[in-house]
Structures are given as C-alpha cells and as structure tokens.
C-alpha positions as CSV (number, residue, x, y, z in Angstrom):
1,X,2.5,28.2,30.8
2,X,2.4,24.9,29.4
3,X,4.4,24.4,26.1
4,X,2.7,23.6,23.1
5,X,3.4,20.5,21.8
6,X,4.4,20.5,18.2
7,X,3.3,17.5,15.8
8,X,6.3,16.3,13.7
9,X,5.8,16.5,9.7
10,X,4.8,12.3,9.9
11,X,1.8,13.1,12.4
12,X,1.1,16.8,11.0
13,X,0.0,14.9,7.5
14,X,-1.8,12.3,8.9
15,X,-3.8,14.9,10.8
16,X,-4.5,16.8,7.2
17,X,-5.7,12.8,5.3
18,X,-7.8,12.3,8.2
19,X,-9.7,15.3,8.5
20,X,-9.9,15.3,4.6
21,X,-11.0,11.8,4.3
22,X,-13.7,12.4,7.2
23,X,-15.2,15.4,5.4
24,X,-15.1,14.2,2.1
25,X,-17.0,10.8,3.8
26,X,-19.2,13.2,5.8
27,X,-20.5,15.6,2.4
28,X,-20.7,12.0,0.5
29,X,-23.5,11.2,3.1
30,X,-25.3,14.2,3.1
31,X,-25.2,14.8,-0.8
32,X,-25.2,11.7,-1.9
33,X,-26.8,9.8,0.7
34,X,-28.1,6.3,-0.7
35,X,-25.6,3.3,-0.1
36,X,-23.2,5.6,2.2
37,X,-25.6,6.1,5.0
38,X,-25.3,2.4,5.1
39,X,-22.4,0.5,7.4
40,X,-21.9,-2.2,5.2
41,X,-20.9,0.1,2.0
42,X,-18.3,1.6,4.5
43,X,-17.1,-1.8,5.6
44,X,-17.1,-2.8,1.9
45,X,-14.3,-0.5,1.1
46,X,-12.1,-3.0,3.2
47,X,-13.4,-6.0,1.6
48,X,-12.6,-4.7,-2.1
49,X,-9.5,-2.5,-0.8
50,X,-7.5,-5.4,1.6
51,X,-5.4,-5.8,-0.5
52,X,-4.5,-2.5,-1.7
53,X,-4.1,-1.8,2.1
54,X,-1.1,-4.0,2.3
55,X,0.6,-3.5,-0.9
56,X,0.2,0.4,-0.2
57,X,1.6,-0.3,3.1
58,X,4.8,-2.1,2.3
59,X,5.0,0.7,-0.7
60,X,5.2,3.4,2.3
61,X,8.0,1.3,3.6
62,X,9.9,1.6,0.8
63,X,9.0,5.4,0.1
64,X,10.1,6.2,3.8
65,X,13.6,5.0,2.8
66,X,13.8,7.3,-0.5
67,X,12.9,4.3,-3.2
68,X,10.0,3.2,-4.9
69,X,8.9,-0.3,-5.9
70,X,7.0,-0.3,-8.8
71,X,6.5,-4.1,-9.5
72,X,3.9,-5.0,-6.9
73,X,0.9,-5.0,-8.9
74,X,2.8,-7.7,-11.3
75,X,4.0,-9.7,-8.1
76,X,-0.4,-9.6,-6.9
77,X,-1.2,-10.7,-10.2
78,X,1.7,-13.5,-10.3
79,X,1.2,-15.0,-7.2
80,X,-3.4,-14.8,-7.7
81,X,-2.6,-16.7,-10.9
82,X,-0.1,-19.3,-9.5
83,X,-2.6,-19.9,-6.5
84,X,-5.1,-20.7,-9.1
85,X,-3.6,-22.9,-11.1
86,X,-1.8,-25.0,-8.1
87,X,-5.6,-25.1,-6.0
88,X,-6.8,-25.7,-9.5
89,X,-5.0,-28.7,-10.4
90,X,-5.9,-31.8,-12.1
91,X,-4.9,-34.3,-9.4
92,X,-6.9,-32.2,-7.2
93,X,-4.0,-32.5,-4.7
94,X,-3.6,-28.9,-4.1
95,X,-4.0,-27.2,-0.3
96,X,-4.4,-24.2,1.1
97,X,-1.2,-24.1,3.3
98,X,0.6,-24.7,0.0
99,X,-1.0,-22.1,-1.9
100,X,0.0,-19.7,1.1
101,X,3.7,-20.9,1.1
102,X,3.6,-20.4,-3.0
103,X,2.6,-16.4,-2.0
104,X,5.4,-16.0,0.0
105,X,7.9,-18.0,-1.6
106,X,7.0,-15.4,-4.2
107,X,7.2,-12.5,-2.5
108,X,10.3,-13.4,-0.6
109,X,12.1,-14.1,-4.2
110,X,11.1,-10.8,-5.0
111,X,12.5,-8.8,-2.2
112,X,15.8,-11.0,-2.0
113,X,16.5,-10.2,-5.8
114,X,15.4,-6.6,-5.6
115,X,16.4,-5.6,-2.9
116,X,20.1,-7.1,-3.3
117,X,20.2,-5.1,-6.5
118,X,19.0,-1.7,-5.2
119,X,20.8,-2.0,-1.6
120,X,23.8,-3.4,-3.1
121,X,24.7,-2.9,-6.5
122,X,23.4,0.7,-6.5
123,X,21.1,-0.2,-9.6
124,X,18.4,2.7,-9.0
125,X,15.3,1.1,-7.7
126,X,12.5,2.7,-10.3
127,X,14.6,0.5,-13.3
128,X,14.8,-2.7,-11.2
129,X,11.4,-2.6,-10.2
130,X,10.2,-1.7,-13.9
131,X,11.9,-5.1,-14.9
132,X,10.2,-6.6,-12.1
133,X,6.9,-5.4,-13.4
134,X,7.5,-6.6,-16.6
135,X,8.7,-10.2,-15.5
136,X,6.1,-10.7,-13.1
137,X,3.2,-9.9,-15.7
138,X,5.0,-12.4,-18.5
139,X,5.5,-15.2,-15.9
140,X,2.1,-14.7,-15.2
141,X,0.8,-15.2,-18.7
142,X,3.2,-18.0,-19.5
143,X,1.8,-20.4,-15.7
144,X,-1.7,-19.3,-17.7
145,X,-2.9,-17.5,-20.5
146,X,-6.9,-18.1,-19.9
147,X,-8.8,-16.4,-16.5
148,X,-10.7,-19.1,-15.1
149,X,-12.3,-19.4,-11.3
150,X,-11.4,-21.9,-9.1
151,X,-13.4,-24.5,-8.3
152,X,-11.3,-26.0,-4.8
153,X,-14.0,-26.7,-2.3
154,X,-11.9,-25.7,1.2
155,X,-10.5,-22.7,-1.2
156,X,-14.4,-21.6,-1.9
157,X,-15.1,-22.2,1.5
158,X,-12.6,-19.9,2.8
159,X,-13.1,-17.6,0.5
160,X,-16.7,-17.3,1.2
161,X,-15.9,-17.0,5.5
162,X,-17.2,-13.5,6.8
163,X,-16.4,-11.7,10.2
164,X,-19.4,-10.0,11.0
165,X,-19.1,-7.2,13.3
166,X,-21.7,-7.0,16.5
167,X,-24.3,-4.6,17.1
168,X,-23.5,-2.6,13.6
169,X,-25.5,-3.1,10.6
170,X,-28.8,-1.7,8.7
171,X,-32.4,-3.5,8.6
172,X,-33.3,-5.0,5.2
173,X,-36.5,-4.5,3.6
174,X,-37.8,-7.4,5.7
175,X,-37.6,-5.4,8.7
176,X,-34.5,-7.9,10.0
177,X,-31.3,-6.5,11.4
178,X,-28.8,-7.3,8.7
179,X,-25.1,-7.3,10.4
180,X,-22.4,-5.8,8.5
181,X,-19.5,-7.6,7.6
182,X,-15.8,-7.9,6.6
183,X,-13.8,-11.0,5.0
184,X,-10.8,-12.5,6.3
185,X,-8.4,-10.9,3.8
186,X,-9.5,-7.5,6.0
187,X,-8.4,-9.2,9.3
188,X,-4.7,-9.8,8.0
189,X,-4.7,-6.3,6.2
190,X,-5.5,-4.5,9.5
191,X,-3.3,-6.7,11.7
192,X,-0.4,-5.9,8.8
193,X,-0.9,-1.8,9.3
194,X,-0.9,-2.8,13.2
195,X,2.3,-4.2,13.2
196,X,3.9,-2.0,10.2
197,X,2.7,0.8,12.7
198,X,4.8,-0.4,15.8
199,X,7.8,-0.9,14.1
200,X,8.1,1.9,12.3
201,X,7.2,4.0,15.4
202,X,8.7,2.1,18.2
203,X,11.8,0.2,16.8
204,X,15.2,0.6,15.7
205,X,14.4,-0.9,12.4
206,X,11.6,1.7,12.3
207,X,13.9,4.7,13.1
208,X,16.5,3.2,10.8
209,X,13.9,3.5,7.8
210,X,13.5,7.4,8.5
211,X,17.0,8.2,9.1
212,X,18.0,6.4,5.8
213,X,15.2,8.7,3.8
214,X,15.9,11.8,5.7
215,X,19.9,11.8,4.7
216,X,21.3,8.7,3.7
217,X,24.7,10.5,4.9
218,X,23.6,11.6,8.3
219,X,22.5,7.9,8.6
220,X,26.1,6.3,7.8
221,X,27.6,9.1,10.3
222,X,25.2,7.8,12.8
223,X,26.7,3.8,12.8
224,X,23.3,3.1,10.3
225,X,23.8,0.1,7.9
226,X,22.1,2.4,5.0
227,X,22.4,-0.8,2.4
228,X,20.7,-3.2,4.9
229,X,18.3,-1.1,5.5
230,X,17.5,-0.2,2.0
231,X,17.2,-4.0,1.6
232,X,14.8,-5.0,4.5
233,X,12.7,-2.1,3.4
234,X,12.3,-4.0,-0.3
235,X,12.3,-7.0,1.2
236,X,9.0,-6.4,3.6
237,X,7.6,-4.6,0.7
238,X,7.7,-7.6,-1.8
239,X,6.8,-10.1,1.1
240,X,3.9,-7.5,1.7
241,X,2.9,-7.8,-2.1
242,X,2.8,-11.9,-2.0
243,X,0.4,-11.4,1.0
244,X,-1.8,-9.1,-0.4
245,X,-1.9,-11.4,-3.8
246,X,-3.2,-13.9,-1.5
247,X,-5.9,-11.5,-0.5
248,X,-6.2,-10.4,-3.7
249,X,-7.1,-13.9,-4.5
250,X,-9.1,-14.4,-1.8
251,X,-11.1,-11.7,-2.8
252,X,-11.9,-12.6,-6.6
253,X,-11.6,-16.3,-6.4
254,X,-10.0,-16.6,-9.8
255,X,-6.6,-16.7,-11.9
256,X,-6.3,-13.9,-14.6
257,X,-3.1,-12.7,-16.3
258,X,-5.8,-8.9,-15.7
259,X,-5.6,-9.5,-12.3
260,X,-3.9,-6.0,-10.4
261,X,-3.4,-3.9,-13.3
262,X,-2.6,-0.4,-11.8
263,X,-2.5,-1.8,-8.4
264,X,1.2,0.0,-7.6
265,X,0.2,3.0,-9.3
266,X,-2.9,2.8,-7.0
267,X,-0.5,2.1,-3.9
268,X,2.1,5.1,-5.0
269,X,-1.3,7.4,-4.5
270,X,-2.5,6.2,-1.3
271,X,0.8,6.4,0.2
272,X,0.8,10.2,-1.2
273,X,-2.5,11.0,-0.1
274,X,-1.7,9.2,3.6
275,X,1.2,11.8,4.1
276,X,4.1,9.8,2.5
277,X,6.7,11.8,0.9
278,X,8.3,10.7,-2.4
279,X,11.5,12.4,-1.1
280,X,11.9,10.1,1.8
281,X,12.1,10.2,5.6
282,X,8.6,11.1,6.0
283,X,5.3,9.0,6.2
284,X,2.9,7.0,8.3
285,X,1.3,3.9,7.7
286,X,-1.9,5.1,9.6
287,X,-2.2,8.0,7.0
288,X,-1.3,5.2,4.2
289,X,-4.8,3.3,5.3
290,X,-6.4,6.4,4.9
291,X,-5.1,7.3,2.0
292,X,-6.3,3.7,0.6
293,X,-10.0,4.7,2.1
294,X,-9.8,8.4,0.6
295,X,-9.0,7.1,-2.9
296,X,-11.8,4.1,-2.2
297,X,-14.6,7.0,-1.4
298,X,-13.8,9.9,-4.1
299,X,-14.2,6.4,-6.9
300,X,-17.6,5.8,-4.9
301,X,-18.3,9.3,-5.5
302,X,-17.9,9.4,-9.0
303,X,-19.4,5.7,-9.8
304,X,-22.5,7.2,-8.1
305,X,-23.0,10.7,-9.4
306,X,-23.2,8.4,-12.6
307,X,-20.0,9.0,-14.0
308,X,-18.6,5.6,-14.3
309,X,-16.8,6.0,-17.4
310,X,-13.1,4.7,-16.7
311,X,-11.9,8.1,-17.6
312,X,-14.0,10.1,-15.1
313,X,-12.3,8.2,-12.1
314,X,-8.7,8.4,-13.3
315,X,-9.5,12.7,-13.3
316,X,-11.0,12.3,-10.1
317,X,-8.0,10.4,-8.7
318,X,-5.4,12.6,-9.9
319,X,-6.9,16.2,-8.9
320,X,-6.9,14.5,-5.9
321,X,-3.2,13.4,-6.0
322,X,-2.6,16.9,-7.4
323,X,-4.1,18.2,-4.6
324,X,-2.7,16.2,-1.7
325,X,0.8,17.0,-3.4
326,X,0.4,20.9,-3.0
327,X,-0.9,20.9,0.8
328,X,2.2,18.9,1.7
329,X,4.1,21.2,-0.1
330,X,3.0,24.7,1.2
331,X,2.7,22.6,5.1
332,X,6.2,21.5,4.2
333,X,7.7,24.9,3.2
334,X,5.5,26.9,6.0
335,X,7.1,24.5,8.5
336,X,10.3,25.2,7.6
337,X,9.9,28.8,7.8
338,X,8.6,29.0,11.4
C-alpha cells in the first residue's frame, strides 16, 4: 500500500482559504448573480486589490517570522502622496523613473530603520511599527495637506495602460465581445506573489523565515542568524509597501493625506484568512492572495445585497476573521493530536 501523503500545516490551510474562497465565489454567483457572472467583475478585484496583494504579501513575510508591521498603510499613503507631488510639480520636470526610485527609496528607509530596531535592538516590533504609522501619516500631511489628481501626461498615460486578457470577456449590450482586463499594477502584484512564493518554498532564506517563527531557539541551535533574518523579513516587507504605494498610485491617480487608511489592518486579515499564523512559522503566500480575494468578494457581497453602510462591511469582515481564526485553531489542535 501506498503511503498517504500528509499536507504540512502551511499547505493544509491553504487548502481550507481555497475551497472557502471558491464556494463563497461559487454561492455569490448563483444568489447574487448580476455583476459576478461577469469576468471582468472578477478580474476587477485585482485591479482595485493590487495593491493590497503586495502589502499583504510582504505582511505574511513578516508574520512568518513571529512579528508584525503595522506601518504599511502609512508608508502606501506616504510614498502615493510624494509621487504626486514630485510628477506634480511646477517645473514640470518630474519622471516616472524618478517617481519609482522615490517609492523605493521609501520603502527601503523604512525596512533599514525598522528592521535595525526590531532585529537588533530588541525594540518589540508592534511599538516600532506603531511609530512608523504615525510618522509616515504626519510626513504625509506635512509634503501636502490638500488631495489633488495629477495632471502628468506620461503618468496619465500609464496609468490608463490595460492588459487585456484573450479569448475571456462578456458581450456588451451592442452585441460586441468586450475583453476583460487587468492594469499594470496587477502584473507586478502577481509576479511579486511569484517570486515571494519561490523563495519562501525553495530557498534558504525561505526556510530561514519558518525556522525563525517556529522557535527562534531551535533556529540559533541550527547555525540560523535569527537577527538577520528578522531584518530581511522587515526589510522586504517595507520595500514591498513602497511598491504597492506605487500601485496604489497608479490605481487612483491622485495624492491624498486619506490615501490607505486601514490598508495594514486590511493586510493583517488577508494574511489570516490565507493561512498565516500570528504565532509564527506558519503561512503561504498563495493562501495570502486568496485571502486578499476572499476579503475582496464577502465586501462585494455586502455592497450588493445593499448593505453599503461602512459599518455593514467592517461586521462582515470580522465574522469572517473570527471565523478563519477558529478553523485554524481546531485544524491546528486536531493535528496535533493525531
């Protein structure tokens, strides 16, 4: 007899956010019908989610490892605003490689600084982050205090490119194939879960990250630089964040000191939902995407069962969190039992 091959606790919980996601997509259709039976409403959850996709991502990192980063919704809305205002200039001398080299100049700063003070001065990484948050969203409203759109030609341009996708679409009231679509911040946000994937599952660094969140003592036992690891894990999650500002601004095409609010409480819950756990050593950036969809579709739900009061979603969202946090637990505990 052949024998059975059992999934790890990482796989096991990306298993339960698929399936989840899938029949929660799947009842949507059926029930709901309307804009879900349509490709491009599915497509559109990348569009409006890239970024989120990213900054959940590199938040996943950093959970793997046992820490949390709680200041990359401030470092989206810093580095949207900063773009804005440099593209936006008066001598009209702003580019778009320098707007991109601004993102992750910011980013970069950010995991450097954090990470240096989490990995190395033992400063517990909720408080750093917290007074990361905070500086990020008052640097943000000191470069500019007014929202205002930006009026760069090459930046409207690229902002306005689309991908379309062959042979998948819906026909239009016209009776013309309409092909459905995704923007370019979607490109970078799936290449960035690509290659999050393949280290995290095929490299030393990868391995490093679980070992360090499983036991940070077993790690140091097994030769592990636990403090260099902690800080490549902050630093790829604030480089992550300046990239998904990027997208973020590619997306909405404007500067607002507004911009991201929530966004790494939003990132925190996808990782959850994706199969991340908050204690460490366990996640998986596939389930993390998923968990950014899962969150994407119950909001649909709610916006079109004509509950959009702001409230409505928020309950939605956590009974969901609530949810996903009690099957990992019993999975966890029954797996340990066996």
């Amino acid at each position: 007899m052949k024998k059975k091959i059992k999934l790890n606790d990482s796989n096991l919980l990306l298993v339960i956010t698929i399936v989840i996601f899938t029949l929660m997509y799947l009842g949507a259709i059926i029930f709901q019908g309307g804009g879900f039976t349509k490709p491009q409403m599915f497509f559109n959850q990348f569009n409006n989610n890239a970024a989120l996709i990213i900054t959940a991502c590199g938040m996943s990192v950093v959970m793997i490892t046992g820490g949390i980063d709680i200041s990359v919704g401030g470092v989206v809305a810093l580095v949207s605003m900063c773009c804005a205002v440099y593209l936006d200039n008066p001598n009209g001398n702003g580019t778009i490689g320098g707007s991109i080299l601004i993102a992750l100049g910011i980013g970069i700063a950010y995991g450097i600084v954090q990470g240096f003070l989490v990995a190395y001065l033992d400063i517990q990484p909720f408080i750093v982050s917290l007074a990361g948050m905070f500086f990020a969203r008052g640097m943000t409203t000191i470069v500019n205090t007014a929202p205002f759109n930006v009026e760069n030609e090459k930046f409207k341009a690229l902002k306005l490119t689309k991908v379309t996708i062959p042979f998948i679409g819906s026909i239009n009231k016209k009776g013309e194939f309409s092909p459905a679509y995704v923007e370019i911040g979607v490109i970078v946000a799936l290449l960035i879960v690509i290659l999050l994937f393949v280290v995290l599952r095929w490299t030393k660094l990868g391995r490093c990250f679980y070992a360090v969140g499983g036991n940070k003592q077993s790690a140091l036992m097994l030769g592990i630089n636990v403090r260099r690891t902690k800080f490549l894990s902050h630093l790829i999650c604030s480089t992550l964040a300046g990239i998904a500002g990027y997208v973020y601004f590619l997306h909405v095409g404007s500067g607002s000191a507004s911009h991201a609010t929530g966004m790494e409480m939003q990132a925190i819950a996808s990782s959850i939902i994706g199969g991340t756990m908050l204690t460490g050593g366990v996640g998986n950036i596939i389930g993390t995407l998923f968990g950014v969809l899962s969150l994407s579709t119950i909001q649909n739900i709610v916006s079109l069962a004509g509950l959009d009061q702001a409230w409505w979603t928020g309950i939605t969202i956590a009974a969901m969190l609530g949810i996903f946090l009690i099957i990992q637990s019993v999975v966890m505990a029954q797996r340990k039992k066996a």
